[in-house]
N, C-alpha and C positions, 0 to 999 in steps of 0.2 A: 387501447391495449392490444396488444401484437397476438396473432392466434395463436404462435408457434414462438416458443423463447428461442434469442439469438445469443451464441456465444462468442467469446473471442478464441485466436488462436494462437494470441498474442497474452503474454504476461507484463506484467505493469511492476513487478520485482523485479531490479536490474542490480547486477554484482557491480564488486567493485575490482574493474579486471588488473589495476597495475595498483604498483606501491606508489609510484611515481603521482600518480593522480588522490590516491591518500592520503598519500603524504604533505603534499602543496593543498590540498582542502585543511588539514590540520593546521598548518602552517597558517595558512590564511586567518582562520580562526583563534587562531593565540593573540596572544597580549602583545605580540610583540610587532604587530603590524597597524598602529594606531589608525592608519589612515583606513584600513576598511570597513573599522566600525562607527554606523551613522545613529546619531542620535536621534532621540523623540522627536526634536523640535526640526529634524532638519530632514524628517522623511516624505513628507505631505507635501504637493504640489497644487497647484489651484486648480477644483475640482470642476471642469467643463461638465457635468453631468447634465445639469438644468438645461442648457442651451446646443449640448453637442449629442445628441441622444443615439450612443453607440458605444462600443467598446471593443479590447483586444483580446481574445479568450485562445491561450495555449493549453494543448490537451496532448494523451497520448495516442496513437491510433486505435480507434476500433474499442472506442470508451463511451461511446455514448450511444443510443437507439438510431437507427436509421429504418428509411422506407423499403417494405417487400422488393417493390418495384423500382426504385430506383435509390440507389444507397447513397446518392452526394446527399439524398434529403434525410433531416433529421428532425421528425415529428414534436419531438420536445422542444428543440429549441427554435423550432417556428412557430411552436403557439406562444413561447415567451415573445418571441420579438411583432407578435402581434398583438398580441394584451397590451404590451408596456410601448409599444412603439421606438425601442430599441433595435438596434441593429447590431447583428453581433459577429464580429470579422474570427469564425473559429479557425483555428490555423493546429492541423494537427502535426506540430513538431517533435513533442518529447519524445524519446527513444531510449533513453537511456538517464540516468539521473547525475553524474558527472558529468555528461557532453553537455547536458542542458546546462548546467552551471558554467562550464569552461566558455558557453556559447552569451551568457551574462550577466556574469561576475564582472566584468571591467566595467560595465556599464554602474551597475549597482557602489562597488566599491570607490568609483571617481564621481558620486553623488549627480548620476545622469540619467533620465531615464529609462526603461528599455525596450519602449514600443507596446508594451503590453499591460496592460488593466488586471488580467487576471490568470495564475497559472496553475498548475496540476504537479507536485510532486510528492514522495514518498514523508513519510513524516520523519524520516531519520536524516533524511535532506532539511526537512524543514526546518529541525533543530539547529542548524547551523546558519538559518537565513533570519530566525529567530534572533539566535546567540550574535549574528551579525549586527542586526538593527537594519535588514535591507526589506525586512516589511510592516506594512501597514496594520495600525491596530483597526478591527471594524468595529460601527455600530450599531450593537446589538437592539436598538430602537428601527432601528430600519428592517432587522431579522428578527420578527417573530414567530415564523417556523422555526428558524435554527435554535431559539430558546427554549419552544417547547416538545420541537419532536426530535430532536438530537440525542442517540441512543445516548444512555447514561454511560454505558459500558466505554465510550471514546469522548466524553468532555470532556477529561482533564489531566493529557499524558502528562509526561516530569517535563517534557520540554515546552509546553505551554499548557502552565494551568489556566483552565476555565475558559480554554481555547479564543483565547484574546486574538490572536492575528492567522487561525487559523481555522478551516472547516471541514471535514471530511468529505472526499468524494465517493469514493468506496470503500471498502474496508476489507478484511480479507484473513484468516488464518494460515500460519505454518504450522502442521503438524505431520502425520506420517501418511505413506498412501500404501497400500500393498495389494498385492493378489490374492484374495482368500481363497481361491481354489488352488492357486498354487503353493500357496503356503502351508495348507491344509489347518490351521487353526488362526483362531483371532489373537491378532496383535493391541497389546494394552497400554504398555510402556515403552520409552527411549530405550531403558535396557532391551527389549526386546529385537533389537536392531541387531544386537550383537550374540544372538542365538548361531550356535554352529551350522546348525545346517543353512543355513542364509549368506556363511561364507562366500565372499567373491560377490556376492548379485544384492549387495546395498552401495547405496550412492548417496551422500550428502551437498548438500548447497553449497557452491563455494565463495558466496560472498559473506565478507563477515558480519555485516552487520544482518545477512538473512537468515544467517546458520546457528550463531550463539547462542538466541535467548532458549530455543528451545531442548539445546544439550543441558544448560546451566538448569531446566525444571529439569531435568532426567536425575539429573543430581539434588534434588531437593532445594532449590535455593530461590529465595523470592525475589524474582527478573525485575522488582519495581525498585531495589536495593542494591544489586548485585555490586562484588569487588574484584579490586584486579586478581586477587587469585583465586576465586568461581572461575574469570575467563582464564588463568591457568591451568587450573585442572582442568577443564575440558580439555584445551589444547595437547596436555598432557595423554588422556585419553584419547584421543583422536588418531595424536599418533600411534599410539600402540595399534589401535585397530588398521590404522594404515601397512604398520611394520607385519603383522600380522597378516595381512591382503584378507581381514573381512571386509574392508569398504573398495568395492569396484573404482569410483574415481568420484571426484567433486565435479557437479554441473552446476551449468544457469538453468534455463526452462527446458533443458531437452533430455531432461528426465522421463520427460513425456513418452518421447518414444522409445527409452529403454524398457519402462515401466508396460507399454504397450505389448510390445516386442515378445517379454519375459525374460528379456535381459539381467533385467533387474527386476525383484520379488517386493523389494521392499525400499522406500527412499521419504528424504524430506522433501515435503511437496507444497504446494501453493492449496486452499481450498478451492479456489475460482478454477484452476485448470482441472482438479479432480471429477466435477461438474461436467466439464466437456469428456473424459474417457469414460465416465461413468454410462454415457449416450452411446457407448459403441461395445463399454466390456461391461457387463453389471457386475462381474466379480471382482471389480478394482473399487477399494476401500479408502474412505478417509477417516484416519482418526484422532481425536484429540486426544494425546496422552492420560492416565489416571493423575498423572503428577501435571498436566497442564501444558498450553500451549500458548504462542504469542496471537495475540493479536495486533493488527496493520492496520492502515490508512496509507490512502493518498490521497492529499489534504488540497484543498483550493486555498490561494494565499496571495492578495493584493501589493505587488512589489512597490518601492520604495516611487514616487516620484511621478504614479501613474493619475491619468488625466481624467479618466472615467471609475472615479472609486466609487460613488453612488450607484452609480451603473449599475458596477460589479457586484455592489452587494445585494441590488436588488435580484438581479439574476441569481445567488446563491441561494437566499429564502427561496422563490420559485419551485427550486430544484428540491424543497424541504416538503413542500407539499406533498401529503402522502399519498393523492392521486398521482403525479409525476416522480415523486421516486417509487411507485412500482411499477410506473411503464418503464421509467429504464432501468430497474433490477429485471425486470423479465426477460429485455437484453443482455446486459452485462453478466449477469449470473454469480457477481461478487457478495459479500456479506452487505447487506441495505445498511444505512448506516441510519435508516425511519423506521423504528420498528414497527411502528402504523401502518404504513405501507401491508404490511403484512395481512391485514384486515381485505385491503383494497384486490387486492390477487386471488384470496380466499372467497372472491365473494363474481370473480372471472365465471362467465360462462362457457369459456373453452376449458377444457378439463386440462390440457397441458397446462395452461398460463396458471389455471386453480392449485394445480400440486406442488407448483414452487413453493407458495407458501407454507406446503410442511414438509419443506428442503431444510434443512438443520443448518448446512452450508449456505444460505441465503440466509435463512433468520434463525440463530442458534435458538436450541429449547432451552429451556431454565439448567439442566444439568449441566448441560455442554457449556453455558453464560458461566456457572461460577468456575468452572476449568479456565475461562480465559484470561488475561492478562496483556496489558503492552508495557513494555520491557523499556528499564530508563536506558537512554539511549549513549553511545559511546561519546564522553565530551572527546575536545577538541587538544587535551594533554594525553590524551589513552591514546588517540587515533594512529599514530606514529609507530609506537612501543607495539600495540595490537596488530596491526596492519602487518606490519613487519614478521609477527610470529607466527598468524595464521595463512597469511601469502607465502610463506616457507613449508608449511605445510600443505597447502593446497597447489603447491605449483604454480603459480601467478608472477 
């Protein structure tokens, strides 16, 4: 266990910056491109696991535990590849969650494979690699951590019940962040964003699939249902408040430093990054709204064709064990996605690494659990029509 938690500086929510690039993912995904979608029987490749004892693990940067002393090493995943005598080729490429696609979709879609065992993307990506047929179902006989310590709160979004081809690597809330000393009172609600004196110094997220679920609870509507006109009326709203100039502008992560700054009083934020200001301003607040907030992942998921799927899945149970997911929650500083783990940190004899676990933001208490929710995710006939209306409003 690490004396001292490590954080990232880095977010693992990535917008979607052009129409252009949401538009051809939609596209891709429609009916009308037969050839991309791969069936059951034609996604399994023959599994070298027994005999080729390694695999290909894509991550995103600055996601997983590293050494005090020297950071290429990563204490976790050197005691897996010494227990199981695998070897595991980590290649931290993801950056963005349509570069990553753009960079192997052709591969995927021309039923070839992509060099990789095992990858790391957002679950609203997932749903569409899902929806595609370009991943692998696992076997849950091979994962019995993942059966039994798998927060209940993330088995079984709308876009893969009972998370068949998919596993959570971290997890994560959007809710509000603000300054309470600058605000001078607590913030409770989405409506609360839109208080006068707050005019000019709020800012929303401007990607769409990280910004909507949590307007549509501000409005009462349940994110596990929602319809095309829920995400109208926000848009609807949004712009007024834009017409208006109460909302400053739409960001990616560099909210951070508005929020820092005091630029900005009050914004949609990541829980994982509110973690890291909270280390430098303690008057900067996370909160889940009364009316609720989304909950995330970014899911680990076996593409189409890969050579080490045993491997792969052994590594993910590994990572399920509640001693090893709370040495890398004590880095990462995300929502555990082991709520036993929780046990394992509480019972740490460095008093930092002990208080994570009654970090609310790491392992939500029971109040804040039943505010949460993950939000069905925008099929691939919305995408277009959506993209279109909220890229117009957010300037993209």
């Amino acid at each position: 266990m690490p004396q001292t938690p490590r954080t990232s500086s880095l977010s693992r929510r990535s917008l979607l910056r052009a129409l252009g690039g949401t538009a051809a993912l939609g596209a891709l995904a429609g009916c009308g491109v037969p050839a991309a979608y791969v069936r059951p029987g034609d996604r399994a490749a023959a599994d070298l696991s027994v005999s080729d004892k390694r695999l290909t693990w894509a991550n995103w940067p600055l996601y997983i535990d590293t050494d005090d002393k020297d950071t290429t090493r990563r204490p976790t995943l050197e005691a897996f590849e010494k227990r199981s005598g695998i070897s595991v080729d980590y290649v931290e490429e993801i950056n963005d969650n349509d570069e990553f696609f753009g960079k192997i979709s052709p591969s995927l879609m021309n039923h070839q494979p992509t060099g990789r065992d095992l990858i790391v993307i957002s679950d609203w990506m997932c749903a569409r690699f899902v929806r595609l047929g370009w991943v692998q179902e696992m076997d849950r006989a091979r994962q019995p951590n993942v059966a039994r310590y798998l927060d209940p709160l993330l088995r079984s979004p709308a876009f893969d019940p009972g998370r068949r081809f998919s596993v959570p690597w971290q997890s994560g809330i959007t809710g509000i962040a603000y300054n309470r000393r600058r605000v001078g009172r607590e913030i409770k609600h989405v409506s609360d964003l839109w208080a006068r004196d707050l005019k000019g110094r709020v800012t929303l997220l401007s990607g769409l699939d990280e910004a909507f679920a949590l307007l549509m609870q501000g409005n009462g509507v349940d994110i596990t249902q929602w319809t095309a006109d829920d995400f109208h009326r926000v848009c609807d709203q949004v712009e007024k408040h834009v017409r208006s100039g109460q909302i400053r502008r739409f960001t990616g992560n560099d909210y951070i430093k508005d929020l820092s700054s005091g630029d900005v009083l009050a914004c949609q934020a990541y829980s994982g990054d509110v973690i890291q200001l909270q280390a430098d301003d303690p008057d900067i607040h996370f909160v889940v709204p009364e009316e609720g907030a989304e909950l995330w992942a970014e899911s680990l998921m076996i593409p189409n064709l890969a050579s080490h799927k045993a491997n792969a899945e052994r590594l993910i149970d590994y990572y399920y064990e509640p001693a090893v997911a709370a040495e890398l929650a004590a880095w990462v500083n995300y929502v555990c996605p082991v709520p036993a783990a929780q046990d394992i940190l509480a019972s740490s004899k460095d008093e930092d690494t002990a208080a994570l676990a009654e970090d609310p933001l790491i392992f939500p208490d029971t109040s804040m659990r039943k505010r949460l929710t993950i939000a069905r995710d925008i099929t691939s006939t919305e995408r277009v029509e959506f993209a279109k209306r909220w890229n117009a409003i957010v300037g993209l």
